[in-house]
N, C-alpha and C positions, 0 to 999 in steps of 0.2 A: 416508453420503456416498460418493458415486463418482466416479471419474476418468472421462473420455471424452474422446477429440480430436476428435470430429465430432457430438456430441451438440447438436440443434436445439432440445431440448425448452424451452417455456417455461411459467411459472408467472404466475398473475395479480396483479394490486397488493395484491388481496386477501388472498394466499399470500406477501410477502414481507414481512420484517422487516428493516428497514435501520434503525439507527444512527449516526449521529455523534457522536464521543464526545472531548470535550477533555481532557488530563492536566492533572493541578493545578487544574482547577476541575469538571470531571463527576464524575472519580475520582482519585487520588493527590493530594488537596488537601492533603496535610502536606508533601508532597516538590516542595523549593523547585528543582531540577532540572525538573520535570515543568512547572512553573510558567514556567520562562527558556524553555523550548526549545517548548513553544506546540506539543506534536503531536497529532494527531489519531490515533483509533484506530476502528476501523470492525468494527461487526457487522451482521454478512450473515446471515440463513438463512429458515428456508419455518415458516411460524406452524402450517402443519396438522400438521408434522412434527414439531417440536419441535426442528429439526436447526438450528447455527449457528456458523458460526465467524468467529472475531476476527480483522481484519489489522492488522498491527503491532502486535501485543500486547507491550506495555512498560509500566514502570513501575510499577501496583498490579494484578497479575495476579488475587488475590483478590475485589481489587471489583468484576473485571472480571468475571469469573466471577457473583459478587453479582447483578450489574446481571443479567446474563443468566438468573439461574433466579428472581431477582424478576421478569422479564417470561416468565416458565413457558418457559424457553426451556436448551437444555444444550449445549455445546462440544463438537462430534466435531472440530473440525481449528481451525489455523490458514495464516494466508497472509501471506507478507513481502513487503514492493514489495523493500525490499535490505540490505544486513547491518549498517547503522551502528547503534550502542548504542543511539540515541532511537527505533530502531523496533522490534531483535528482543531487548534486552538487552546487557548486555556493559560494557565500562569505558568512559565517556566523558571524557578529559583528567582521568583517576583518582579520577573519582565512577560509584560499582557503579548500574548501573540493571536492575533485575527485566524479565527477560523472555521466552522461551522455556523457558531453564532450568527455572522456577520454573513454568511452565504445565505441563510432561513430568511433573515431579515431584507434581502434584497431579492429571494428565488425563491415562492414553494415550494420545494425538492424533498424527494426523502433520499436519507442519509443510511445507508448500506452497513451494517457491520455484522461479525459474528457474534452468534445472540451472549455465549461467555463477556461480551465487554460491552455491552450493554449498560449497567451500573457504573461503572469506572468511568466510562464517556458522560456519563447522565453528570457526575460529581465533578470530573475536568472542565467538563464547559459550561454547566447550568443548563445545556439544552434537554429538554421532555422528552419523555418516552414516544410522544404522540407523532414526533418529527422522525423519530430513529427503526429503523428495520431491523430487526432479528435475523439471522442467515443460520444454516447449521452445511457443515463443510461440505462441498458435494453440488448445493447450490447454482444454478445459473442465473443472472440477472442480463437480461438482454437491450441493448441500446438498438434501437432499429435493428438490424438483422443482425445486430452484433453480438457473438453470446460470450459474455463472462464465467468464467469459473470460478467460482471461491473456494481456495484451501485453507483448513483450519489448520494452521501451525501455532501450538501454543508453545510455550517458551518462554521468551520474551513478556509476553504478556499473557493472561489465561487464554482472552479472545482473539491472538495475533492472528491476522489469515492473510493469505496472499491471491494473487489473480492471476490466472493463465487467460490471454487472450490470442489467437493468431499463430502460437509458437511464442509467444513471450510472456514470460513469469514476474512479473511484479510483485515483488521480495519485502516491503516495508523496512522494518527492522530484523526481521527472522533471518535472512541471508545475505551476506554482501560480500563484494567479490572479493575480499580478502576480512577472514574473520564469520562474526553471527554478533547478533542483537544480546546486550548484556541481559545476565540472569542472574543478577542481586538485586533488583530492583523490587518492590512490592508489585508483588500477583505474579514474578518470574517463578521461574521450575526448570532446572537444571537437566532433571530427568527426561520434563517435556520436550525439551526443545531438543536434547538427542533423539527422540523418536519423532520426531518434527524435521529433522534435517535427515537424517536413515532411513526413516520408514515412510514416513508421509509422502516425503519429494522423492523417494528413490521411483516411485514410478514415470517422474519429469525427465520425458528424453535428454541427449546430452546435446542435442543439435538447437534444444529451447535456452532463446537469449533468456538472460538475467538481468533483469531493468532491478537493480537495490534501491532504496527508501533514501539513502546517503550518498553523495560522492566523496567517499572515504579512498578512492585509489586511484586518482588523476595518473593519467591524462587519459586513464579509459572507463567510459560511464557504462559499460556493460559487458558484458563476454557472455559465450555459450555456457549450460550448465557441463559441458564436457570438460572444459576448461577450467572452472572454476573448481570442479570436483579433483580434478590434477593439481592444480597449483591452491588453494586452500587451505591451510594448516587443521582447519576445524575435521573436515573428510582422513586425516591422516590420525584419526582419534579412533580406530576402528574395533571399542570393546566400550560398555557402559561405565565398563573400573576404569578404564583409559580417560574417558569424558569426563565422571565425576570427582578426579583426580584435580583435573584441571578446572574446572567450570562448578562444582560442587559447594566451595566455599569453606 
């Protein structure tokens, strides 16, 4: 796996291996945690290579792992959208959830994030700087021939970012296919995350899936950003006084 900020190279549909993967029902199906909070976890990497890493690896690190060398497949990294306990580990309202920690402890790997969340992850999980990567948006991090994008979408969180891979946007908390990532929370910005959802992705074609952080809209785990932009109440917010009306506090 290698870093690059300008790295063009693409790989064919042939060469990618993309999953989606539900907590509490794909993997961590004992843990009634994994089951309330409905997150998705996503494996990315290049099938000639054998290279792939997990984003928001939480909850059953193990099976995660599992799943991944039952499809002949091995972990060189992972990638966080942002630091809350249901994506990279940590204490959630004082239930422990598995998650980086527990991947270092079993993987060398370095762990991907945008350099803004950097601290906030250091303090959610206890893991070092020494394990964690810096990214600034624009970024690509390439698994075998496979090149990831990172977008800095903050909002949500200072350092939220998301992944375009293939034609598909891995959304964390920042977009979901009905709704956005709350922005009362400490380190949210109201402000940011409209130009995070307007400005930042308005360059994301409308033919690119939307793989979200949450399965928040059963019985469909993705849709086009075409689609999502139509039917999303957040996109029908089309002025900042409109946005900070609602979303402002």
């Amino acid at each position: 796996m290698t870093d690059a900020s300008h790295d063009t190279s693409t790989a064919g549909p042939d060469r990618l291996y993309f999953r989606q993967l539900l907590a509490g029902r794909d993997f961590a199906t004992s843990d009634q945690v994994a089951r309330q909070m409905v997150n998705f976890v996503y494996l990315v990497g290049d099938r000639q290579t054998g290279e792939a890493v997990i984003v928001d690896p939480a909850y059953g690190i193990d099976d995660l792992l599992g799943i991944l060398a039952a499809d002949g497949m091995r972990c060189v990294g992972a990638l966080g959208t942002h630091f809350h306990p249901d994506h990279v580990g940590g204490s959630l309202q004082g239930w422990a959830i598995e998650g980086i920690t527990r991947l270092l402890e079993v993987a060398d790997v370095p762990v991907h994030l945008q350099a803004d969340e950097l601290p906030w992850v250091e303090r959610s999980t206890g893991v070092g700087a020494v394990d964690l990567v810096g990214h600034s948006g624009g970024d690509i991090v390439t698994v075998g021939e496979v090149p990831i994008t990172l977008v800095h979408t903050p909002g949500h969180t200072p350092g939220s970012q998301c992944f375009l891979v293939d034609g598909k946007l891995i959304a964390g908390d920042t977009l979901f296919l009905d709704g956005c990532g709350r922005t009362d929370f400490p380190g949210s910005d109201p402000a940011a995350m409209y130009d995070s959802l307007m400005h930042r992705l308005a360059r994301v074609p409308d033919d690119t899936v939307l793989y979200p952080g949450h399965f928040y809209s059963p019985p469909d785990a993705s849709a086009t950003m075409g689609q999502t932009r139509a039917h999303n109440y957040v996109f029908r917010l089309t002025s900042p006084e409109q946005w900070m009306s609602m979303f402002g506090g």
